[in-house]
C-alpha positions as CSV (number, residue, x, y, z in Angstrom):
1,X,57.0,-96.5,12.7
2,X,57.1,-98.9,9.8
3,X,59.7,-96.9,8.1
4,X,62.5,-99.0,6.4
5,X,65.8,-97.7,5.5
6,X,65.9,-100.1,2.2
7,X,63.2,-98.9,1.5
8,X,63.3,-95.4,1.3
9,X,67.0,-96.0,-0.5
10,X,65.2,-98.0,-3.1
11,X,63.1,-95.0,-3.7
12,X,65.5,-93.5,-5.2
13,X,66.2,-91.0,-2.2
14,X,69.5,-91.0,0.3
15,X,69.0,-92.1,3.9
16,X,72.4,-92.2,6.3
17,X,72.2,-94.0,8.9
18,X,74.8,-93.1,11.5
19,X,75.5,-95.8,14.4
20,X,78.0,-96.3,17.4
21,X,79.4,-99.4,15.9
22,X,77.2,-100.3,12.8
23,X,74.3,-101.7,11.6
24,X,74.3,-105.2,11.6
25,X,75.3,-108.1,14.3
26,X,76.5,-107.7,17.5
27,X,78.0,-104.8,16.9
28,X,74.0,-103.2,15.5
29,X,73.1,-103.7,19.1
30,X,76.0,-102.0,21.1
31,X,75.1,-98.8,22.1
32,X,77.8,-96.4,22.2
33,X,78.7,-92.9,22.5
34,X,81.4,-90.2,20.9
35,X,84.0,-90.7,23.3
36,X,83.5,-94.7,23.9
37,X,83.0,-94.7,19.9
38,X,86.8,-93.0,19.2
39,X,88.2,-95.3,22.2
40,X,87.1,-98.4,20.1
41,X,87.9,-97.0,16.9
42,X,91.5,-97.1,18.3
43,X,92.1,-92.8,19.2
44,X,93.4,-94.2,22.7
45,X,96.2,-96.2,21.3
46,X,97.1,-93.0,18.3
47,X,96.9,-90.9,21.7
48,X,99.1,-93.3,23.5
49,X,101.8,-93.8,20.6
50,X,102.3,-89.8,20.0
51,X,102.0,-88.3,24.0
52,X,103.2,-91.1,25.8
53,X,99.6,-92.3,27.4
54,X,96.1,-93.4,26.1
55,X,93.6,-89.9,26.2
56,X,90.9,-88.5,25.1
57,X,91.4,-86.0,21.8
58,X,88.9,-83.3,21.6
59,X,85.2,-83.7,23.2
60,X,82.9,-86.5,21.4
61,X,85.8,-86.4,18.6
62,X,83.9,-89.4,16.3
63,X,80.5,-87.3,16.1
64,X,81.9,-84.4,14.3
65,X,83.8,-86.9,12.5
66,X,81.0,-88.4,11.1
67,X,78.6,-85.5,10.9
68,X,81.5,-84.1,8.1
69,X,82.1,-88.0,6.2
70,X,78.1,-88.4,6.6
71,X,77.7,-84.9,4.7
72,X,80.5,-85.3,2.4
73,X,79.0,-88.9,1.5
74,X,75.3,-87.8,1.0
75,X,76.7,-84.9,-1.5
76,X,78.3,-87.4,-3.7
77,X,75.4,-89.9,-3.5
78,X,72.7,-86.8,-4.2
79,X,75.6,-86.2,-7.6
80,X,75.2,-89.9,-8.5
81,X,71.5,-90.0,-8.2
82,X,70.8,-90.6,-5.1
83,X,69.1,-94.4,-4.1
84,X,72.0,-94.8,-1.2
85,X,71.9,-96.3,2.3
86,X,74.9,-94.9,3.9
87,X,76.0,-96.8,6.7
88,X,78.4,-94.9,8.6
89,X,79.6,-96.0,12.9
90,X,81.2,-94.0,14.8
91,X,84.0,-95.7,15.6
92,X,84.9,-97.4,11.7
93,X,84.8,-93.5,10.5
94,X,87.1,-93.1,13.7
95,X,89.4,-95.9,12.7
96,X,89.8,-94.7,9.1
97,X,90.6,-91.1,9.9
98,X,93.7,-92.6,12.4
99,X,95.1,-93.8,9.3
100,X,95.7,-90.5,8.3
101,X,97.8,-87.6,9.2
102,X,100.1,-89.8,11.3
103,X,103.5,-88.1,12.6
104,X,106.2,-89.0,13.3
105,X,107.7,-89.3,17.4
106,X,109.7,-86.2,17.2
107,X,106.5,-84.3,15.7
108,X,104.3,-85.4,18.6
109,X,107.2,-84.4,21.1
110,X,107.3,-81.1,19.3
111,X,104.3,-80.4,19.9
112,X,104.0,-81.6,23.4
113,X,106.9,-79.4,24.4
114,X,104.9,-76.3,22.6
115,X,101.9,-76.9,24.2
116,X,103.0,-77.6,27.7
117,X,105.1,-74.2,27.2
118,X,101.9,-72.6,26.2
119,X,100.7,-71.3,29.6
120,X,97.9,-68.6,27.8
121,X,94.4,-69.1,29.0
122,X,92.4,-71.3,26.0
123,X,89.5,-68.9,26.5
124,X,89.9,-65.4,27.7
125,X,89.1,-64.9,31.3
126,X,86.3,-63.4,32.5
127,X,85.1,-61.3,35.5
């Protein structure tokens, strides 16, 4: 379409650009998805180190991830002025939010235990 990211930045408006892995190299040609996306950004091995086994955490965790770092990112560059290419992959904003929020072994036991005593429907039935 002719329609370059620099330049609209350069412009003086905001474009985010939201990738699987990023925007340049390799990696800018690896197409990936939400759940591949939060297996490479490293959820597996957070999963594995607080329930005892690599898993999945939430559905397509790394896209509402992003969608909420992408938003909070555009607000502050629309405060500064604007001009900003936000490059944002799914897996790096993935990666950074692991860093976070980290417990401790006998948290993530804790709350095992609760949830596999937690024998209540997640939705309520229906007939």
């Amino acid at each position: 379409m002719g329609i370059e990211a620099r330049d609209v930045a350069g412009s003086g408006a905001t474009w985010i650009s939201i990738t699987a892995h990023g925007r340049q190299g390799q990696s800018g040609e690896t197409i990936g998805y939400g759940d591949d996306a939060a297996i490479a950004g490293g959820l597996g091995q957070r999963m594995e180190a607080a329930w005892g086994m690599p898993m999945f955490a939430g559905d397509a965790i790394a896209d509402p991830l992003t969608g909420i770092m992408a938003a909070l990112l555009a607000w502050t560059a629309w405060e500064s002025g604007g001009g900003s290419l936000i490059d944002l992959a799914l897996a790096d904003v993935v990666a950074f939010a692991c860093r976070f929020g980290a417990r401790t072994d006998a948290e993530a036991l804790a709350w095992q235990k609760m949830a596999g005593e937690d024998d209540a429907p997640l939705y309520p039935l229906r007939r």
